[in-house]
Every structure is written in structure tokens, then in C-alpha cells.
PASEBA-1860 file (N, C-alpha, C; in nm, 3 decimals):
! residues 271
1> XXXXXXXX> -6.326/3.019/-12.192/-6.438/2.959/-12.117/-6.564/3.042/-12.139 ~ -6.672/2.975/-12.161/-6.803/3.014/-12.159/-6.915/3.034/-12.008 ~ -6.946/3.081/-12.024/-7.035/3.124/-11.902/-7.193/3.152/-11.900 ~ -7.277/3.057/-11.866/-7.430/3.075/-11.900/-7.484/3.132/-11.780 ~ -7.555/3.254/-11.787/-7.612/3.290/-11.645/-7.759/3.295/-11.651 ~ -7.858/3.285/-11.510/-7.969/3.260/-11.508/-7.994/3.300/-11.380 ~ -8.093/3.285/-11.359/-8.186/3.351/-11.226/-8.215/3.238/-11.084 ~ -8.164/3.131/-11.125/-8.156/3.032/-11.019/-8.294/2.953/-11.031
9> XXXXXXXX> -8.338/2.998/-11.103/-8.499/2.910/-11.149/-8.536/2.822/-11.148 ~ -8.601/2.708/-11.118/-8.599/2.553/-11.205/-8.629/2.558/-11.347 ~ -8.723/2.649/-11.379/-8.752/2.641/-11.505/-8.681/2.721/-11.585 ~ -8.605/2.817/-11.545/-8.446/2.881/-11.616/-8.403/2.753/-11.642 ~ -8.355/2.686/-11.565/-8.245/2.591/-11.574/-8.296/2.468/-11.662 ~ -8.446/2.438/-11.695/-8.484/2.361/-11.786/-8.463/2.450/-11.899 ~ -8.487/2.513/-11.939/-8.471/2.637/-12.078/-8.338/2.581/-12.132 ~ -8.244/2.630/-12.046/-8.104/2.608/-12.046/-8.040/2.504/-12.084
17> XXXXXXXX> -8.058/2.377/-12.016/-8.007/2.234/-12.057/-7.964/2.234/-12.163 ~ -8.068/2.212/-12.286/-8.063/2.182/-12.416/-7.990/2.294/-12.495 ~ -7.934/2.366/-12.413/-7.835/2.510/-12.449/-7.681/2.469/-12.412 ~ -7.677/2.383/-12.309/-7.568/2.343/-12.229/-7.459/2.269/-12.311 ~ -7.280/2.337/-12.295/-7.207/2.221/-12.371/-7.155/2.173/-12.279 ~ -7.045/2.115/-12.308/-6.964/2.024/-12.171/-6.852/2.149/-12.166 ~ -6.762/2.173/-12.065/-6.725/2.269/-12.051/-6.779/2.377/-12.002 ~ -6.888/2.476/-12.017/-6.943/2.547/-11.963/-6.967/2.561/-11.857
25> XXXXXXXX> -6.936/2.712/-11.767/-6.997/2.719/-11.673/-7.114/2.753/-11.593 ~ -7.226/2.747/-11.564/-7.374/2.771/-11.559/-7.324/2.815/-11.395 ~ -7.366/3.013/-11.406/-7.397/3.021/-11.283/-7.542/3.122/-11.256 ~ -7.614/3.057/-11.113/-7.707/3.187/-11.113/-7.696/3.298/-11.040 ~ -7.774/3.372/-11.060/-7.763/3.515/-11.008/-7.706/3.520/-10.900 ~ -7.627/3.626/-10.807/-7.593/3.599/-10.748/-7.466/3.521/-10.680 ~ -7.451/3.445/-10.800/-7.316/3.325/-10.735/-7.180/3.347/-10.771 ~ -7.201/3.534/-10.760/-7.065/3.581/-10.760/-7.006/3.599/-10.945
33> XXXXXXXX> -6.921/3.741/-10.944/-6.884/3.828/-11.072/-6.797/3.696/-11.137 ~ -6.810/3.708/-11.279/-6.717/3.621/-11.346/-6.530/3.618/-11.322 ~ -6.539/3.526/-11.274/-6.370/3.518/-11.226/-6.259/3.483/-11.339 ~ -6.297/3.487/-11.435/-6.183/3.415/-11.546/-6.147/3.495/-11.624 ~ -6.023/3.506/-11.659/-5.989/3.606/-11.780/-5.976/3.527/-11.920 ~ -6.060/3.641/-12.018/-6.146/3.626/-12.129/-6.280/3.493/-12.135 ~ -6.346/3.528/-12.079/-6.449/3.465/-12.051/-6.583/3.513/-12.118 ~ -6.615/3.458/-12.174/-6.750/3.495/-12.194/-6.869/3.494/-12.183
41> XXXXXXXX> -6.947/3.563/-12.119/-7.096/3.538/-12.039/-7.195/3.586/-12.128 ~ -7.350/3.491/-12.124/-7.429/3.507/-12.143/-7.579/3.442/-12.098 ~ -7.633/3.573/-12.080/-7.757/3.536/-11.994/-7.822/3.496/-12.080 ~ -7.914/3.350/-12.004/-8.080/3.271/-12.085/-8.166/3.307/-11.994 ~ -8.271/3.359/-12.050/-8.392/3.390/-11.977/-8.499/3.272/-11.960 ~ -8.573/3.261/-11.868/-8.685/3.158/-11.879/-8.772/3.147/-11.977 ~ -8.781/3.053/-12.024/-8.889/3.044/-12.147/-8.981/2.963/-12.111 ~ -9.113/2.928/-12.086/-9.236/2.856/-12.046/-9.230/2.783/-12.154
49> XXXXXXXX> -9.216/2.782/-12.274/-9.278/2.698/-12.354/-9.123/2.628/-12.355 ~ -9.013/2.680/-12.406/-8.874/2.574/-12.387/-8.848/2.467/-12.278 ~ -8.908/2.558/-12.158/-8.907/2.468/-12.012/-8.970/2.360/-12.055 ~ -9.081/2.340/-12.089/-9.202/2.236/-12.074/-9.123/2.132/-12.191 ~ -9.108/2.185/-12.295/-9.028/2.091/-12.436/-8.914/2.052/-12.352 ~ -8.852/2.055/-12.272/-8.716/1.977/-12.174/-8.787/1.915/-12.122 ~ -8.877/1.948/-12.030/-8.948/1.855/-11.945/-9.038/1.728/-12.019 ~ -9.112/1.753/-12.130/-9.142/1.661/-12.236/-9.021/1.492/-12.267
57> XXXXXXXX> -8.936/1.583/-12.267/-8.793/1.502/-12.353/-8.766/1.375/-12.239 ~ -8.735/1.489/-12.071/-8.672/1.406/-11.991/-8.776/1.286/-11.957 ~ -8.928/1.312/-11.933/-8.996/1.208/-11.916/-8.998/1.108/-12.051 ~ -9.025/1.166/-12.132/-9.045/1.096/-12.253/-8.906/0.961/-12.279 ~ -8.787/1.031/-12.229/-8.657/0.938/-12.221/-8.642/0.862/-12.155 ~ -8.648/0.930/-11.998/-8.573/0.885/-11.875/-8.724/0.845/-11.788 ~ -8.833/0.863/-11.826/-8.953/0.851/-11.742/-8.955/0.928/-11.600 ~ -9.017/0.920/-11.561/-9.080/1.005/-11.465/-8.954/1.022/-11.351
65> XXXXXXXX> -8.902/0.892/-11.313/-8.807/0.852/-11.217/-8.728/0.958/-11.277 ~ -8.620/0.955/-11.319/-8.519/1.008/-11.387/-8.554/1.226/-11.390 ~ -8.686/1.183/-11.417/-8.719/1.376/-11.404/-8.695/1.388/-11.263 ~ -8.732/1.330/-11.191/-8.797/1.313/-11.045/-8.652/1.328/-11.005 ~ -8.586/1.279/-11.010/-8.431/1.257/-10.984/-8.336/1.422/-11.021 ~ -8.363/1.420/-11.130/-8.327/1.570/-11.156/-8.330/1.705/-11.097 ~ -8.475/1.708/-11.064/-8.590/1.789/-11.014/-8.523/1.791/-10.881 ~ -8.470/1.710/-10.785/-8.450/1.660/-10.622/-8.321/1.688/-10.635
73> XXXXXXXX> -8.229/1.663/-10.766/-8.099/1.725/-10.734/-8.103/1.872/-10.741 ~ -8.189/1.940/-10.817/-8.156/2.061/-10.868/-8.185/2.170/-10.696 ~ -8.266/2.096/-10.641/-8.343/2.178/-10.500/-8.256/2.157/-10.429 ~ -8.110/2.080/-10.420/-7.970/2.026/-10.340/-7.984/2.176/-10.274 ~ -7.897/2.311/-10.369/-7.881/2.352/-10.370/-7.725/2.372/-10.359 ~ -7.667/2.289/-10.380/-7.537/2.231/-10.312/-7.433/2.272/-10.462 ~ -7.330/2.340/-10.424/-7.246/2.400/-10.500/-7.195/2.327/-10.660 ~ -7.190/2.358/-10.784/-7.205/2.289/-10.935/-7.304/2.205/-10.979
81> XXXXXXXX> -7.444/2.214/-10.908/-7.519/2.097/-10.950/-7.561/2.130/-11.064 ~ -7.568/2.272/-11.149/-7.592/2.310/-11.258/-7.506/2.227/-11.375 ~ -7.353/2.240/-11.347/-7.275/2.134/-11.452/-7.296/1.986/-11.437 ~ -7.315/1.937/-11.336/-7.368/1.821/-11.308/-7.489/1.787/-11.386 ~ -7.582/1.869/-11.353/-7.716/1.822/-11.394/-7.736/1.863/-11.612 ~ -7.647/1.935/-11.603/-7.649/1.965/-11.754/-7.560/1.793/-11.808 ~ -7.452/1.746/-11.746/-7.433/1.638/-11.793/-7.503/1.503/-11.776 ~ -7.604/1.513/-11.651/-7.688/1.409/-11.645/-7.810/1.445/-11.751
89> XXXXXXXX> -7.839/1.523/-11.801/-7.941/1.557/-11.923/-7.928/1.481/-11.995 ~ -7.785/1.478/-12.088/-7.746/1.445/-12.169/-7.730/1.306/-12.161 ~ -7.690/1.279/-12.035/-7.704/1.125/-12.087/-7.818/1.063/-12.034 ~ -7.944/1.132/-12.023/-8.067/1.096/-12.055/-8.094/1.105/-12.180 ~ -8.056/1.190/-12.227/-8.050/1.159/-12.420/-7.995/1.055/-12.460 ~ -7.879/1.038/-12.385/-7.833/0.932/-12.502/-7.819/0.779/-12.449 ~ -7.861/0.769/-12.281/-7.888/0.663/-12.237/-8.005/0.610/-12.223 ~ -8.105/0.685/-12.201/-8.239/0.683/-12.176/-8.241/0.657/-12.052
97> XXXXXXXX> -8.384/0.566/-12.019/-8.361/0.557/-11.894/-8.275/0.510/-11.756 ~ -8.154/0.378/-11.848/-8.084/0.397/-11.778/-7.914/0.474/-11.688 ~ -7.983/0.599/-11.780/-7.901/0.700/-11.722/-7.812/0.693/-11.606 ~ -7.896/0.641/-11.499/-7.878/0.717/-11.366/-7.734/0.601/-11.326 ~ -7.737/0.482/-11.388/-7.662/0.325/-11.374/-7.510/0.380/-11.413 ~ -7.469/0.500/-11.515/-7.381/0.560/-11.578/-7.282/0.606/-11.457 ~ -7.201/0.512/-11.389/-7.154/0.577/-11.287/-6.987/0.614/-11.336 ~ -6.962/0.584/-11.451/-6.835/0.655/-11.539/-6.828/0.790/-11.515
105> XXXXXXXX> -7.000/0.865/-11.521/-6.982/1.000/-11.587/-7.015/1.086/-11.460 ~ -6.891/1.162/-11.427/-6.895/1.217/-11.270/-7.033/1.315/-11.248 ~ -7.089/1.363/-11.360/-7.174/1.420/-11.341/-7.356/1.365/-11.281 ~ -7.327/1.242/-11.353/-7.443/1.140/-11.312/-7.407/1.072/-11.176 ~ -7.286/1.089/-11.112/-7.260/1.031/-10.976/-7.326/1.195/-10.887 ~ -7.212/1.257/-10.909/-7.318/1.417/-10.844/-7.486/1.423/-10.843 ~ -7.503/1.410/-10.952/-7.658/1.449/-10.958/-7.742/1.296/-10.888 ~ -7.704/1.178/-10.881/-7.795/1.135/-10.769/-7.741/1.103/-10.608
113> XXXXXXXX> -7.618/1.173/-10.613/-7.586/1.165/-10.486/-7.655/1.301/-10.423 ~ -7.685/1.427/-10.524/-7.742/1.526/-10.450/-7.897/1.498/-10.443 ~ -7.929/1.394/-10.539/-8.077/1.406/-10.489/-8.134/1.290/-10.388 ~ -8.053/1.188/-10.371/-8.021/1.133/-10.245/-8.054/1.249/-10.103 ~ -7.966/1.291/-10.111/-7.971/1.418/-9.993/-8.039/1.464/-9.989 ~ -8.116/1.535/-10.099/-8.263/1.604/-10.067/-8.346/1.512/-10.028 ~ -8.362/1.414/-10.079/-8.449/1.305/-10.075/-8.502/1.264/-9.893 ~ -8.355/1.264/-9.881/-8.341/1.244/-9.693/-8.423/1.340/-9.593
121> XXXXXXXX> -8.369/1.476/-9.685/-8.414/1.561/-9.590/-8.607/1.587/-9.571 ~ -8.675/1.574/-9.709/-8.729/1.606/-9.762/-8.811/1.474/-9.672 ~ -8.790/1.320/-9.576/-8.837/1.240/-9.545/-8.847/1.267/-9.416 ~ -8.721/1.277/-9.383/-8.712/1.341/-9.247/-8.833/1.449/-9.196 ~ -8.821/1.562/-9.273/-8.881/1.691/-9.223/-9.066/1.616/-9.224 ~ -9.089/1.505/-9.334/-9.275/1.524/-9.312/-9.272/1.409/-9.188 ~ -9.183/1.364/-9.121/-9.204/1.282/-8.971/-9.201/1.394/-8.875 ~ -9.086/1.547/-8.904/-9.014/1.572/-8.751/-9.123/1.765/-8.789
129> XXXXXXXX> -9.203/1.796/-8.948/-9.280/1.892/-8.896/-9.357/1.877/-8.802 ~ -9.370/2.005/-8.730/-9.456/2.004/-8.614/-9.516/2.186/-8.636 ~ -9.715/2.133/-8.644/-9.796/2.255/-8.658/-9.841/2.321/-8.511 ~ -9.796/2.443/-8.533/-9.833/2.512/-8.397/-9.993/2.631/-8.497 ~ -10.099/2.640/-8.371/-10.234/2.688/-8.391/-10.162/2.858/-8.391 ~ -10.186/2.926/-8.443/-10.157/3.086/-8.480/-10.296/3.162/-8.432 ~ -10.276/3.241/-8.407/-10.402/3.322/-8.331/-10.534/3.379/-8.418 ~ -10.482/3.368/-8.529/-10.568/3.357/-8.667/-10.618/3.254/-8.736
137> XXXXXXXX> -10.547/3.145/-8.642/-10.690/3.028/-8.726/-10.536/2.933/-8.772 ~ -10.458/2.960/-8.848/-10.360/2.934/-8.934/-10.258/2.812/-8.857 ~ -10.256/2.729/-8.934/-10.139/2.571/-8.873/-10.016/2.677/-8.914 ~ -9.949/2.652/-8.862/-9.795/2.701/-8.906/-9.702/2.644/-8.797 ~ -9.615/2.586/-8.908/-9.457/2.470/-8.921/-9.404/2.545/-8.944 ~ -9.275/2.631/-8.874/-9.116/2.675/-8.893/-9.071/2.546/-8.927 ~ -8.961/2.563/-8.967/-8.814/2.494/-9.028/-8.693/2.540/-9.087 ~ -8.599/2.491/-9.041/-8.476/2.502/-9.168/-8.387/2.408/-9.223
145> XXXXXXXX> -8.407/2.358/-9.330/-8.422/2.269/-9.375/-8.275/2.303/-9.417 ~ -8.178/2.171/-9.458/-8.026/2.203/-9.484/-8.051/2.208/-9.664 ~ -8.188/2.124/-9.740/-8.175/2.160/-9.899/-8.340/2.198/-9.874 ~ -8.337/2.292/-10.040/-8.437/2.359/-10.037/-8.588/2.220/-10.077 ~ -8.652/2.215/-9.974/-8.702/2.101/-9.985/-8.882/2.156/-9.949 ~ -8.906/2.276/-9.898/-9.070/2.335/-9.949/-9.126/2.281/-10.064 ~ -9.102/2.300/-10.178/-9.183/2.251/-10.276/-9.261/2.091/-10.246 ~ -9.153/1.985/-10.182/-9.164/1.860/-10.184/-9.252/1.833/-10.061
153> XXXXXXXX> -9.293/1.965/-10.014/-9.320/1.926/-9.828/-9.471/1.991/-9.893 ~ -9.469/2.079/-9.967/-9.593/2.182/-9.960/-9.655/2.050/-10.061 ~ -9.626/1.987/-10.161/-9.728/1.862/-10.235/-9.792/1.753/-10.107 ~ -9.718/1.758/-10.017/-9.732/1.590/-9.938/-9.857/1.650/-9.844 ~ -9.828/1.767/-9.762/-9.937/1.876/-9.670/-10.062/1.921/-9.778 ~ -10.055/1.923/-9.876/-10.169/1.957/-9.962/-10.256/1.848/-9.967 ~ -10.218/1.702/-9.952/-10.320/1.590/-9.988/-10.363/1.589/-9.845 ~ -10.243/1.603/-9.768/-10.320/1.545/-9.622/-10.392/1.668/-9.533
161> XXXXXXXX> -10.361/1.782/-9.562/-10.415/1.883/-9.475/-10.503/1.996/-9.568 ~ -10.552/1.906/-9.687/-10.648/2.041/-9.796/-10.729/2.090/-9.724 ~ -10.801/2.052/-9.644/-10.935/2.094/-9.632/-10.884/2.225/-9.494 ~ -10.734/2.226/-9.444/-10.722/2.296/-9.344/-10.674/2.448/-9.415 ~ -10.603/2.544/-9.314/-10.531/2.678/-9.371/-10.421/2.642/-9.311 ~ -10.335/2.676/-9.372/-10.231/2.638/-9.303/-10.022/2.684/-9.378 ~ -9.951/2.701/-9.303/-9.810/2.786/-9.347/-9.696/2.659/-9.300 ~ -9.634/2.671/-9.395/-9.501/2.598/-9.419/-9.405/2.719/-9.429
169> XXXXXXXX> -9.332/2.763/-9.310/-9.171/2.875/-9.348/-9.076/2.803/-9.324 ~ -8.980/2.820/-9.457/-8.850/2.820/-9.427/-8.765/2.967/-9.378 ~ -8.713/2.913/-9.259/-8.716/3.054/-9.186/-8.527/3.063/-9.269 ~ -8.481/3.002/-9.311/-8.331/2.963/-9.365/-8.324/3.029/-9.462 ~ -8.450/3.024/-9.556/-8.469/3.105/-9.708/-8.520/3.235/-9.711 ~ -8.640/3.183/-9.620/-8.722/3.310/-9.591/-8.854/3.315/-9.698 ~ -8.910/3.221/-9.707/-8.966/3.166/-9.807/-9.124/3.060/-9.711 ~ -9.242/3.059/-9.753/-9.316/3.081/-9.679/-9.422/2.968/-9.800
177> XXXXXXXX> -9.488/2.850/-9.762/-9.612/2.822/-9.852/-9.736/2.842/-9.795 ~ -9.848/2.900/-9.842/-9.946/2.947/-9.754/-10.056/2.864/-9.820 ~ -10.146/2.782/-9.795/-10.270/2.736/-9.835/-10.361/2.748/-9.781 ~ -10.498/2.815/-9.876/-10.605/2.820/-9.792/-10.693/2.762/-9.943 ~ -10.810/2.684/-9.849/-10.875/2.582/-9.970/-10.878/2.513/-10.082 ~ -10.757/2.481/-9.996/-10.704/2.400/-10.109/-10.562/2.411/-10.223 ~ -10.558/2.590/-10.220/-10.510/2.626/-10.305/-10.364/2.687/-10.224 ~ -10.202/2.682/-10.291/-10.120/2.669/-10.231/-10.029/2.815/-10.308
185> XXXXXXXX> -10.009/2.859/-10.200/-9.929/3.022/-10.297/-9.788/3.026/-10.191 ~ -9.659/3.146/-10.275/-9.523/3.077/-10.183/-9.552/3.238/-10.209 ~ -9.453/3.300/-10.057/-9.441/3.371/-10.045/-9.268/3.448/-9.953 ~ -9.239/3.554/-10.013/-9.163/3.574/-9.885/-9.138/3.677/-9.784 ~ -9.093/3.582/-9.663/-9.185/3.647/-9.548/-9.034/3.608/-9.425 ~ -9.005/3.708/-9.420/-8.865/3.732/-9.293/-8.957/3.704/-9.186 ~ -8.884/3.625/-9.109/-8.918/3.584/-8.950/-8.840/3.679/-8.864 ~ -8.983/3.728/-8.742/-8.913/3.778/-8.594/-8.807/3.743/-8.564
193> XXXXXXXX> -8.697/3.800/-8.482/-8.592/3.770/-8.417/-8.629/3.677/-8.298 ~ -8.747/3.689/-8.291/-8.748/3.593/-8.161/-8.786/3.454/-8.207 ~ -8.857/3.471/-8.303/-8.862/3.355/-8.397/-8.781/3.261/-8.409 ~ -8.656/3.354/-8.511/-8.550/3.261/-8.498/-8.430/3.188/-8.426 ~ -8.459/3.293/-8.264/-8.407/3.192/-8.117/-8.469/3.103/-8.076 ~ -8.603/3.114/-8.089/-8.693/3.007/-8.066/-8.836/2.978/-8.063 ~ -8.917/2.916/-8.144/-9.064/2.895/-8.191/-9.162/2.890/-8.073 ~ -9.073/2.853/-7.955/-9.166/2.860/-7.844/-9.248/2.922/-7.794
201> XXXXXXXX> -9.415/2.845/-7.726/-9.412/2.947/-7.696/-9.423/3.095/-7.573 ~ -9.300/3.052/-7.476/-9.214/3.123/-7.372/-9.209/3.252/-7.432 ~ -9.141/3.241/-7.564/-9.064/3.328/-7.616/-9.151/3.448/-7.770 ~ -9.282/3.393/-7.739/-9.372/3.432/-7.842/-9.461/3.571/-7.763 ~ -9.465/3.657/-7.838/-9.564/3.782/-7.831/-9.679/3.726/-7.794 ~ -9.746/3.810/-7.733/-9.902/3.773/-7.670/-9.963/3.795/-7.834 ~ -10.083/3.718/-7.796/-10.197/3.653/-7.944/-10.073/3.627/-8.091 ~ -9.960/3.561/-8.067/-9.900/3.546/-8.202/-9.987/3.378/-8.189
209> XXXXXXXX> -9.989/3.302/-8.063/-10.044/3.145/-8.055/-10.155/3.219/-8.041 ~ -10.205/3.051/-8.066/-10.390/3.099/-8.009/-10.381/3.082/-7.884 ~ -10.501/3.094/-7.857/-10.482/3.096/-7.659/-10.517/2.868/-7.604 ~ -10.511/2.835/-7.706/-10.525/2.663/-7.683/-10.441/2.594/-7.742 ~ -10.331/2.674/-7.795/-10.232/2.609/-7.851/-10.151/2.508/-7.716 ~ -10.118/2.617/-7.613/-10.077/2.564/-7.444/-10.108/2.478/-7.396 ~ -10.240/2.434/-7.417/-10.287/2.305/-7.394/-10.316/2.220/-7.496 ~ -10.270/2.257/-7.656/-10.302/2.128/-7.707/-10.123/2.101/-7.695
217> XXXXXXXX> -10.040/2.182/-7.663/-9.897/2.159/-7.637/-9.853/2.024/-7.520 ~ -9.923/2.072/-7.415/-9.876/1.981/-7.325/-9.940/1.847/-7.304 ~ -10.090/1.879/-7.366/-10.141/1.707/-7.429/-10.068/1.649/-7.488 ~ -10.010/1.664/-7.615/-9.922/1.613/-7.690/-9.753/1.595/-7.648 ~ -9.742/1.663/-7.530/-9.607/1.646/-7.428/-9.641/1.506/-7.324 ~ -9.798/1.522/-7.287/-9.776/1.384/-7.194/-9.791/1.267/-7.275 ~ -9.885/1.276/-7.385/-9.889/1.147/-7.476/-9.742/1.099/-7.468 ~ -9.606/1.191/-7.520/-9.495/1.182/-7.555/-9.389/1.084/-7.456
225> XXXXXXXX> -9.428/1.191/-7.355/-9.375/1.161/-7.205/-9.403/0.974/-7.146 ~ -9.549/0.970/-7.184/-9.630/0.889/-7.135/-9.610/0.742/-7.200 ~ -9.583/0.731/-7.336/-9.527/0.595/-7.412/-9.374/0.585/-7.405 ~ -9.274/0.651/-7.335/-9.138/0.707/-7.270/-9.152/0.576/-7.203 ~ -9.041/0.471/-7.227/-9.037/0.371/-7.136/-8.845/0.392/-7.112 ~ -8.824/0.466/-6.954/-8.736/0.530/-6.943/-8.644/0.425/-6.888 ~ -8.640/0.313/-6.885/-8.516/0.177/-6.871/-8.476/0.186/-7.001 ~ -8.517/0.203/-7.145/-8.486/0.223/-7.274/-8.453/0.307/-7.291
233> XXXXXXXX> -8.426/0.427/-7.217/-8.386/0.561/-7.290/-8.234/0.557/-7.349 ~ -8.224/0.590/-7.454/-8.081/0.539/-7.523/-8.055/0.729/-7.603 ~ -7.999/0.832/-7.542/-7.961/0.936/-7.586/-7.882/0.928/-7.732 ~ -7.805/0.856/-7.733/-7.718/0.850/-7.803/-7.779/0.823/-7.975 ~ -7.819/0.694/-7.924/-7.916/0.670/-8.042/-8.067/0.748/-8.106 ~ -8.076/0.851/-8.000/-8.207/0.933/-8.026/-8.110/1.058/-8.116 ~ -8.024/1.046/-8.099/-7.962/1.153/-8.154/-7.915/1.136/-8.286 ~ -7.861/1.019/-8.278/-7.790/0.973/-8.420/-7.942/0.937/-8.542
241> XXXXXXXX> -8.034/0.898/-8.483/-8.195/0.915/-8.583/-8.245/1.067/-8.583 ~ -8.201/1.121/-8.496/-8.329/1.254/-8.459/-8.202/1.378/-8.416 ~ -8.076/1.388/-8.514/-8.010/1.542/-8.493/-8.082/1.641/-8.418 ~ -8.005/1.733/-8.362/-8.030/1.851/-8.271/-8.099/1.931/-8.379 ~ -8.020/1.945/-8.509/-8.082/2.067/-8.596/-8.270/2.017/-8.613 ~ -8.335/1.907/-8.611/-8.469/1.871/-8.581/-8.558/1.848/-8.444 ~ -8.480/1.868/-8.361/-8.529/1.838/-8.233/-8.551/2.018/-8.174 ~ -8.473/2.130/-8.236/-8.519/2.231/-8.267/-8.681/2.276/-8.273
249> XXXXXXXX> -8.717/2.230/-8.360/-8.883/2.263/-8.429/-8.967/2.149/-8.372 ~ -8.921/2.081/-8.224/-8.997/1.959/-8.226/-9.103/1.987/-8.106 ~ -9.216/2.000/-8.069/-9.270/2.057/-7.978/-9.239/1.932/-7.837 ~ -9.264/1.857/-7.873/-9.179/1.758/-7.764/-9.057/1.764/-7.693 ~ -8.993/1.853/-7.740/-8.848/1.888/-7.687/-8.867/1.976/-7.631 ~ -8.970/2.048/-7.648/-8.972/2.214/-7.537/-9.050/2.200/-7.430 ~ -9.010/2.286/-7.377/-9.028/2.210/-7.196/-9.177/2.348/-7.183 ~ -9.243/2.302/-7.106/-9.369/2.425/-7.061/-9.409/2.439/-6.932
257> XXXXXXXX> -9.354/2.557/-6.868/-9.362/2.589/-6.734/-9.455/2.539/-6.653 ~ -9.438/2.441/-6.511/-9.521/2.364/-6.467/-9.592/2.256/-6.557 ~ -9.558/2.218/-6.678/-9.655/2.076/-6.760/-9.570/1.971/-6.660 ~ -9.675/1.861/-6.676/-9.682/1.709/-6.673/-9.723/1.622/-6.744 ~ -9.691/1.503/-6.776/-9.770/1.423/-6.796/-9.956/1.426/-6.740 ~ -9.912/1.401/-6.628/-10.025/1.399/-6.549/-10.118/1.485/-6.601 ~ -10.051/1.622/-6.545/-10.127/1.771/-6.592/-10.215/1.727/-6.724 ~ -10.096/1.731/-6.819/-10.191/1.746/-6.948/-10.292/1.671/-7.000
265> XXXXXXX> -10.289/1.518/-6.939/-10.332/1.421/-6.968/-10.519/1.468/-6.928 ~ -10.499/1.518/-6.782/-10.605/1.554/-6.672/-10.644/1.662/-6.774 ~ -10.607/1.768/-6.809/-10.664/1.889/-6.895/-10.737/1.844/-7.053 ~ -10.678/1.754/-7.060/-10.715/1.713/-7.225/-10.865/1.623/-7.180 ~ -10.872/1.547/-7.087/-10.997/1.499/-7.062/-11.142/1.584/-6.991 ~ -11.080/1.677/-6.905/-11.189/1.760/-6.879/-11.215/1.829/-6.976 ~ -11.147/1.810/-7.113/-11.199/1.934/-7.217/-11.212/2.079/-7.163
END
């Protein structure tokens, strides 16, 4: 058995493809010492210009969809998508675009069932982010997202929030997108312990919020409260659309000592 190793990259893993046989095992860094006896490993390094000539091929074949598809499985993060996605390559070579229809080849069932999943999550998270004001000016959205799905969140917040500053953390990765004018840089950045019990802010250091975050909190609690038509309240079904792991990061779900409806409604109009 053969063994291709890499750095967990996207663009490692484009380099790679067109390196890929059937059989092989593609693992990245990290994903544990070679387990097989007589095995042979060898590392591919990223190449910028190889990356881009894969990326050329797959649009040029499979069109945009089909990259797009790739790209969403590879961020799964979800255990062999490397052999998977090396066999859905290939039969973008040799199917073209309708690759993805190839449901013979287990590898083309993997690779859009994992980008399915990202896909979900990646829809989910731009309804259920929620920006809290930072004492520095700065929007900042915690999350933890079950696939690595920042990249897909930091394009969608760039059209709609350019003109703001503003932080996307995955507190799961530890991985951070920061934009200011426009321009979008990733960084990584370990979250407080208190952080990660809870974003609230009960549970937040003095000046980590701004000092109007509190009240743009409980405005946006009575709006919430306030279109609440509580003969409809159906738990069950709020749950089965809206999981606990999102109702987490949801500022609507956190309760604020003495708020109301009323309250906030009355505070947001006296300005």
C-alpha cells in the first residue's frame, strides 16, 4: 500500500489529485503514524501553480457546479473524503460534467453526500449567526460549526457587511475571519474559557461588550418576544428546525436580568 501525505490544505489536496491512484491512501498531517506493514509514504507539497492547473481542469470539465461540489466536500472534514474526492476527480475526467449522476462509484456517492452536509450547515449558520458589538467597535459572531464552513460564511458577510469591521470565530477550530474595509484576513485566535461556557453577556469581562450592546440585546429580545404568538408555541418543532447546538449562539435564547418585552421596546424608542 501506498501512502500520500499532505498538510490538510485545499490547495495541497488540489496539487495532489492528479497524483492520486485508486488504492492509495491520502492522509493529512496529523491523522495519525502509518499503520500498515510495508507501506510506503510520501509527502506532496503545495504547489500554486499545480493547484490552479487542477482547478483549471475541474471547471473546464465539470463546470463550476462540480468544483463547487468538491470544494464543499473537501471542508466536510468528515473521515476519507480525501479517497473519495480523489475518485470523484477522476470521474470528472472521464465523465465530465455529469459526474456527480455516477452513483455506481462509491466515491462520487461520498463526495456529494459530504457536500450536502456542509452545504446544510453552511445555510443554517448565515440564518442562526448572531453579531454581538465588542468594545472596540468590532461585530463579532462565535460559532461552532459541526463542518469547517468559515470560508463559505466569511464570502456571504463580505458582500453584505463590507463597509462594516467585523469577526467570524470558530471557537471549535480556533480559527477567526477578521475584516476591516473590505478586506478579509483568517487568523488563529483561542477563545476565553468563559467564552466557551457562554457568549453571554452575564458571563463576559467588563468592556469585552460595548456598553450598548445590553440594550441593542434586549430590543432585539422584545421584537422576538413580541411577534411570539404563544397559542402556537410548538417546542418540539422549534427544535427539530432550530437544534440546541444553534440556539447556543442565538441572542434570543439568552435571557437578560430584569428585560421585557415592554422594557426594551420602551428603551429602544426613547433612544
Amino acid at each position: 500500500m501506498r501512502i500520500l501525505r499532505y498538510d490538510g490544505r485545499f490547495e495541497s489536496l488540489l496539487t495532489l489529485l492528479p497524483q492520486w491512484e485508486r488504492g492509495e491512501r491520502i492522509i493529512p498531517d496529523g491523522g495519525g503514524p502509518v499503520a500498515f506493514l510495508g507501506a510506503l509514504e510520501r509527502r506532496v507539497e503545495a504547489n500554486p501553480i499545480e493547484a490552479a492547473e487542477t482547478t483549471r481542469t475541474l471547471r473546464k470539465r465539470g463546470g463550476e457546479t462540480l468544483f463547487r461540489l468538491l470544494r464543499y466536500a473537501f471542508f466536510s472534514e468528515l473521515p476519507g473524503r480525501e479517497e473519495a474526492l480523489g475518485e470523484f476527480y477522476q470521474a470528472v475526467l472521464r465523465f465530465g460534467r455529469e459526474a456527480d449522476r455516477h452513483y455506481e462509484l462509491p466515491g462520487v456517492v461520498k463526495t456529494v453526500e459530504m457536500a450536502k452536509r456542509t452545504g446544510r450547515d453552511v445555510h443554517r449558520w448565515k440564518g442562526f449567526l448572531r453579531f454581538r458589538l465588542l468594545g472596540d467597535g468590532v461585530f463579532y459572531a462565535p460559532f461552532e460549526p459541526d463542518h469547517n464552513v468559515l470560508p463559505f460564511l466569511t464570502a456571504h458577510f463580505r458582500k453584505r457587511l463590507g463597509d462594516q469591521e467585523w469577526m467570524v470565530h470558530d471557537l471549535k477550530r480556533s480559527i477567526a475571519a477578521l475584516c476591516r474595509g473590505g478586506r478579509v484576513g483568517y487568523a488563529r485566535v483561542e477563545a476565553p474559557g468563559w467564552l466557551l461556557r457562554s457568549p453571554s453577556l452575564r458571563d463576559a469581562p467588563d468592556g469585552f461588550y460595548a456598553e450598548e450592546e445590553e440594550r441593542f440585546q434586549e430590543l432585539w429580545k422584545g421584537f422576538f418576544r413580541s411577534i411570539a404568538i404563544e397559542s402556537r408555541k410548538n417546542l418540539k418543532l422549534q427544535r427539530q428546525f432550530m437544534p440546541k447546538k444553534y440556539q447556543r449562539y442565538l441572542l434570543e435564547k439568552e435571557e437578560l436580568p430584569g428585560s421585557s418585552p415592554a422594557k426594551a421596546l420602551k428603551r429602544g424608542f426613547e433612544g
